[in-house]
C-alpha positions in Angstrom: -40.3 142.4 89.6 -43.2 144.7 90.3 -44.9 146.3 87.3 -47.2 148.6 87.2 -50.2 150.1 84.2 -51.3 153.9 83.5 -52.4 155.8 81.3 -51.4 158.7 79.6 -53.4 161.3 77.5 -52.0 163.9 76.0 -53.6 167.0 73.3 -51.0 169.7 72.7 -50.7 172.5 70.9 -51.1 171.8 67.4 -55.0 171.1 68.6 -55.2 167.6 66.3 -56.7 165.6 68.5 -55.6 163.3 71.6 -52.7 160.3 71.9 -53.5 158.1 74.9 -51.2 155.7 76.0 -51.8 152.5 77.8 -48.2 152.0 79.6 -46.0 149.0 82.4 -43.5 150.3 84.2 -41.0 148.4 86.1 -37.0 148.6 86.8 -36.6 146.5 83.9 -37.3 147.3 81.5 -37.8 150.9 82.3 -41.4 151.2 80.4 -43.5 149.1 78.0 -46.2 150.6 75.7 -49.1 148.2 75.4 -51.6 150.4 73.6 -51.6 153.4 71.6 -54.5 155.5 70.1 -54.8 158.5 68.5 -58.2 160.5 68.3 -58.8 163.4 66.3 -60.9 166.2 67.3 -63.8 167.2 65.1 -63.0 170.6 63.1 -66.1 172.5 64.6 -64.8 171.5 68.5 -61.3 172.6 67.7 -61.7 176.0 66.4 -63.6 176.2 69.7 -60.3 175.4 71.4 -58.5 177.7 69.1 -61.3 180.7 70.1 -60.6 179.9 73.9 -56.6 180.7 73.7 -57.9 184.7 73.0 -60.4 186.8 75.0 -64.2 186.0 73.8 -67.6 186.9 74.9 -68.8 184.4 77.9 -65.5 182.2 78.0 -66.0 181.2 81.2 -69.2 179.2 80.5 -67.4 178.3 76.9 -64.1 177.2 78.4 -66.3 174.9 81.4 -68.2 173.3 78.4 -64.8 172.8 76.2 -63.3 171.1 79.8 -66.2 168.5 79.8 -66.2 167.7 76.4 -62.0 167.2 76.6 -62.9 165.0 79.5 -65.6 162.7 77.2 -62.9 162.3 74.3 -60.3 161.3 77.2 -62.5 158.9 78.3 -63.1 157.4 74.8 -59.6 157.0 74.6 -59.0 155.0 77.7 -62.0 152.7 76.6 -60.1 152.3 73.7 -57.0 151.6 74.8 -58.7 149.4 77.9 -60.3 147.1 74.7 -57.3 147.0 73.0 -55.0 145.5 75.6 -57.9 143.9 77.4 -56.9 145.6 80.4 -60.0 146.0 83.1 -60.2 149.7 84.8 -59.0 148.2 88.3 -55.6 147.4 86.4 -54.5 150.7 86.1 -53.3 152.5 88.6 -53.9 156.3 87.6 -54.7 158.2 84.2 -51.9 160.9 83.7 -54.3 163.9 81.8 -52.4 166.5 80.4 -55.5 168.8 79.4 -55.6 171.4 76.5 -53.8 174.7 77.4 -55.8 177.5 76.6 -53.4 180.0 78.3 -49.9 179.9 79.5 -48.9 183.1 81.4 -45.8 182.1 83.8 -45.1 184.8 86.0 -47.5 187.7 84.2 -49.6 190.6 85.5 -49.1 190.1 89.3 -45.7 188.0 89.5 -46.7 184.5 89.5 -49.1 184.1 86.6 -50.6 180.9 85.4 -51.5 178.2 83.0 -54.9 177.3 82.1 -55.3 173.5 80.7 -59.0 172.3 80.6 -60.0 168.9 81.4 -62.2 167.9 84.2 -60.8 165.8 86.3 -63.7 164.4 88.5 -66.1 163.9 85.3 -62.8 161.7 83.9 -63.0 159.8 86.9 -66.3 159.2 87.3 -66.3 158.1 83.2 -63.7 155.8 83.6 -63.6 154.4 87.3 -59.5 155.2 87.5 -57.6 158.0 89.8 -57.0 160.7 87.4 -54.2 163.0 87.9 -54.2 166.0 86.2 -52.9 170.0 86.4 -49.4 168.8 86.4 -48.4 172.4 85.5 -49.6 174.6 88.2 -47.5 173.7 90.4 -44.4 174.3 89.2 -45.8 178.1 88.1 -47.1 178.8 91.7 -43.3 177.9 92.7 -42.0 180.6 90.6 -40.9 178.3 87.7 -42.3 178.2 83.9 -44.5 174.9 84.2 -43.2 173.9 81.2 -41.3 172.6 79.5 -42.0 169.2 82.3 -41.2 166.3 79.4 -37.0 166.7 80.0 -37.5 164.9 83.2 -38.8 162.0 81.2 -36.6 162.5 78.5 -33.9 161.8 81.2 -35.8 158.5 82.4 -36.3 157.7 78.6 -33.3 158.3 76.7 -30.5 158.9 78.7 -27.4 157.2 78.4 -24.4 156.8 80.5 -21.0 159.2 78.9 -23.6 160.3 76.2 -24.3 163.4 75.3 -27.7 163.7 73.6 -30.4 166.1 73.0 -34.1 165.6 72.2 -36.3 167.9 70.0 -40.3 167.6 70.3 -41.9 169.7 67.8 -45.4 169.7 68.4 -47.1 173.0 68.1 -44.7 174.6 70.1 -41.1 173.3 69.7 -39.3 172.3 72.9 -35.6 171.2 73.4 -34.1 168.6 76.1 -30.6 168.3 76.8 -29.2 165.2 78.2 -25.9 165.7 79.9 -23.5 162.9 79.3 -22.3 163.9 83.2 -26.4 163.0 84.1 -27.3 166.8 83.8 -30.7 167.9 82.4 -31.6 171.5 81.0 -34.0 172.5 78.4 -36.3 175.1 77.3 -39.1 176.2 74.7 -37.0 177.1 71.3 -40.0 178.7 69.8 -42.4 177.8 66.9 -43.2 174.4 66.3 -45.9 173.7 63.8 -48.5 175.7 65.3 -47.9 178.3 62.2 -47.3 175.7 59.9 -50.7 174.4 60.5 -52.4 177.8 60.5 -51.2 179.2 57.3 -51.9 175.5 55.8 -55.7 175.7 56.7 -56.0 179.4 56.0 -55.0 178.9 52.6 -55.4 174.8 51.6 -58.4 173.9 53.6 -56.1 171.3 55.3 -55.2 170.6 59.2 -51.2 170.4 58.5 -48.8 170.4 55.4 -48.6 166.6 54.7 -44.9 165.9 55.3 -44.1 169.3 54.4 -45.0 168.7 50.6 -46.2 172.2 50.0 -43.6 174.0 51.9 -41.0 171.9 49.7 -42.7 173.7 46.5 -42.1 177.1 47.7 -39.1 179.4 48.2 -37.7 181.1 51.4 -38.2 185.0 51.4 -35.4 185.9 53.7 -37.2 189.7 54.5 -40.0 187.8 56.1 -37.6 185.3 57.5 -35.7 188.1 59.0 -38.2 189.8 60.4 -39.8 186.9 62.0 -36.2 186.2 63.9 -36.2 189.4 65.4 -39.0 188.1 68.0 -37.5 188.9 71.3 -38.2 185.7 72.5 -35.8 183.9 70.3 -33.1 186.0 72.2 -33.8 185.3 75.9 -32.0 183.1 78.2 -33.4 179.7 79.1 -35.5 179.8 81.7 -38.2 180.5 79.2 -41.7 178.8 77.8 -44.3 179.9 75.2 -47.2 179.4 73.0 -50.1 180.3 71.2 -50.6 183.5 73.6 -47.6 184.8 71.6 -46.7 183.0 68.2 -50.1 183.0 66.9 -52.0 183.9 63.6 -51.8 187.7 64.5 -48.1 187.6 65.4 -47.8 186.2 62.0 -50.0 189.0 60.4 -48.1 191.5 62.5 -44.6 190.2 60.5 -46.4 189.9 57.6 -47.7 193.4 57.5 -44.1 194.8 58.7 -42.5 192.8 55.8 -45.2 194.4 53.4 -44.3 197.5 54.6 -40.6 197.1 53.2 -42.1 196.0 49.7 -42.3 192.6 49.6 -44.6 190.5 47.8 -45.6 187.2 49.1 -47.1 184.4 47.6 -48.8 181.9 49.9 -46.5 178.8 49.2 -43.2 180.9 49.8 -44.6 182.2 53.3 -45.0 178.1 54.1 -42.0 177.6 52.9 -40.3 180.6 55.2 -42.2 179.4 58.3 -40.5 176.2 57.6 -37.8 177.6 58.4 -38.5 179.5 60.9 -38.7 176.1 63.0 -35.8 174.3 61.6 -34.0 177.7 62.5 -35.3 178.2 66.0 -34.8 174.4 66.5 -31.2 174.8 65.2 -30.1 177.9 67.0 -31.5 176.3 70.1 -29.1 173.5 69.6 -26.4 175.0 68.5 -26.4 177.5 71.1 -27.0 175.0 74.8 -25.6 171.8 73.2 -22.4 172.0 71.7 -21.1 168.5 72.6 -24.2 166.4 71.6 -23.6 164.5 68.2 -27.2 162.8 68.5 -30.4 164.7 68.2 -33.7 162.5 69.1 -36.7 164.1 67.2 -40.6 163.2 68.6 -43.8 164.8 67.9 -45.5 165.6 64.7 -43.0 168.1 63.1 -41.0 164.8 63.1 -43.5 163.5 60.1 -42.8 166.7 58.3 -39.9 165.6 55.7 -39.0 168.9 54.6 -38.5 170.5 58.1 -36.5 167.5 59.0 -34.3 167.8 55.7 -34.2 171.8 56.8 -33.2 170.7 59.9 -30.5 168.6 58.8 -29.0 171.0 56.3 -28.7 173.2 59.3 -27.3 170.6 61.7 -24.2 168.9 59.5 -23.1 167.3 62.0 -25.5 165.8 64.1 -27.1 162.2 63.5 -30.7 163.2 63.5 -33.4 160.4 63.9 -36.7 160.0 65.3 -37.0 158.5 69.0 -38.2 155.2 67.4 -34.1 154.5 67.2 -34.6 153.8 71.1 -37.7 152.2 71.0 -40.5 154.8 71.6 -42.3 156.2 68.2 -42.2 160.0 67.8 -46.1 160.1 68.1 -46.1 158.5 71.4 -43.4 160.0 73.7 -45.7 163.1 75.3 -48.5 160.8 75.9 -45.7 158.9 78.1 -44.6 161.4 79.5 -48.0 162.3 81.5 -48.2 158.4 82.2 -44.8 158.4 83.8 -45.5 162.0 85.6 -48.4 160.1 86.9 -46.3 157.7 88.3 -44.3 160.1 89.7 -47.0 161.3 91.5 -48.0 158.2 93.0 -44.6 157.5 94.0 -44.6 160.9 96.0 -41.5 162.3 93.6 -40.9 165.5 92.2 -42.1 165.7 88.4 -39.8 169.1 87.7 -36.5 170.1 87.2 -35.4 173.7 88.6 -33.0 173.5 86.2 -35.5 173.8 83.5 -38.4 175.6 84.5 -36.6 177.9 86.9 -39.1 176.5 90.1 -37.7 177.7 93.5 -37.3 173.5 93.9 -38.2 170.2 93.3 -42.3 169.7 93.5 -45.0 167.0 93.0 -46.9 168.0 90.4 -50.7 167.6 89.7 -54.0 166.9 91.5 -55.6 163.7 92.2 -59.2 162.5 91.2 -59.9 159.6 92.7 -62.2 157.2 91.1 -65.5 156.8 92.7 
């Protein structure tokens, strides 16, 4: 049996930081995580990131400067996880980098758009002294698809099972759905809001990164003029093909339904709108589900928002009668899956196989996706 080790590094969203993954695949079993760390990113370097998603003076120099220093806490990681499984650099055949998306414009302004993640892929290589692939999203975009959302593929790989109907639900800072065909089929799609709002209103009015498992949100009530307002984002009502993220479900778009709520008379304290953009996911997740999987019984949930014990008991109030449980119930924790993901895309790569699903994204066809660095 052959096996081979890469990595995967992955900082989404929700801008906490970076989850690299030290990773053997083989035919059996299908994957084997041998290292896992978790990085966080100081608070002064990710409101940088933050900045870079919006217009802002001399963001070219800003955003070359933020792709370095992605690349230098990448390469931290893979020392770490290198040290940790005493693995030497020649072991591994490629690092899967994912990048921090600044911008995701599918399609825009002159009919293909694009998708902006920063990392720099030669200074990762030359720090570590292993192929880097990275950009995995571009390609998919420049072939008329949505570059995202790429993880169903794996999800597929990961978690499907023969006559079993399944769906998975990531919610990192943007919440995306797969939907794993009991008939071997794969669709999904972006649902909306994951806990990139979450997190916002939490820091603007707590001084913290996130809502420890939803704690605060569980102390407040849901004001359902705000809630209603906030569901009448046109998003929530287009057809799958369809991505997103902090170009559109940011901290204006939440002052913008704020203001319009105001406008109707409502009063709002700050632990009530927590408590309403808590549901806001569960509800986005739910419709999502309700809507494109009707014969799944079994919801997989990965990613942060699956820490978050009040959106999951939301999300379960709204779901009666799904079994809902984090992905650790087939072996892969919830804070590890994305990070596998880009590892197994990498693979993919190296293998010369297609890392996208038309189905999903809505690319014109299949496509290897992502750019190689080699090591020096």
């Amino acid at each position: 049996m052959v096996t081979r080790l890469f990595i995967g590094l992955m900082s989404g969203t929700s801008l906490d930081g970076v989850d690299g993954v030290l990773v053997t695949f083989s035919d059996t079993p299908p994957f084997a995580v041998r290292a896992h760390v978790h990085r966080a990113f100081p608070t002064e370097f990710a409101a940088e990131l933050l900045a870079l998603n919006t217009a802002g003076n001399n963001e070219l120099h800003r955003a070359a400067l933020a792709g370095n220093a992605i690349s230098q806490a990448y390469a931290e990681v893979v020392r770490a996880l290198l040290e940790s499984a005493k693995v030497t650099p020649s072991e591994v055949v490629a690092i899967g980098a994912h990048g921090q998306t600044v911008r995701h414009c599918p399609g825009a302004f002159d009919g293909t758009g694009y998708t902006a993640q920063l990392c720099n892929g030669a200074l990762l290589a030359e720090l570590t002294g292993i192929d880097v692939i990275a950009d995995f999203r571009s390609r998919d975009v420049a072939a008329g698809g949505q570059g995202a959302p790429l993880v169903p593929a794996f999800h597929r790989a990961a978690f499907g099972r023969n006559n079993d109907s399944l769906a998975v639900l990531n919610i990192g800072g943007i919440s995306n759905l797969s939907i794993l065909g009991a008939d071997g089929g794969t669709f999904g799609f972006d649902c909306g809001p994951g806990n990139v709002l979450m997190d916002h209103w939490c820091a603007l009015h707590r001084g913290e990164p996130y809502d420890r498992g939803g704690a605060w949100a569980a102390a407040g009530s849901v004001q359902e003029t705000l809630l209603r307002v906030m569901q009448s984002e046109a998003y929530f009502s287009l057809p799958p093909p369809k991505s997103t993220g902090r170009d559109l479900f940011n901290a204006d778009w939440l002052r913008k339904c704020l203001d319009r709520a105001g406008a109707i008379g409502l009063t709002l304290d700050a632990v009530d709108v927590q408590t309403t953009l808590t549901e806001l996911t569960a509800w986005c997740c739910q419709q999502s589900i309700a809507q494109y999987t009707p014969a799944a019984s079994r919801l997989l949930v990965c990613g942060g928002g699956a820490y978050n014990v009040e959106l999951m008991r939301r999300l379960a109030q709204l779901l009666p009668r799904m079994k809902i449980e984090p992905t650790e119930a087939l072996g892969l924790a919830a804070d590890q899956v994305e990070a596998v993901a880009f590892a197994w895309l990498a693979s993919a790569w190296v293998d010369r196989h297609a890392g996208n699903l038309p189905a999903v994204t809505g690319a014109r066809g299949p496509r290897i996706l992502g750019a190689l660095y080699p090591a020096g």
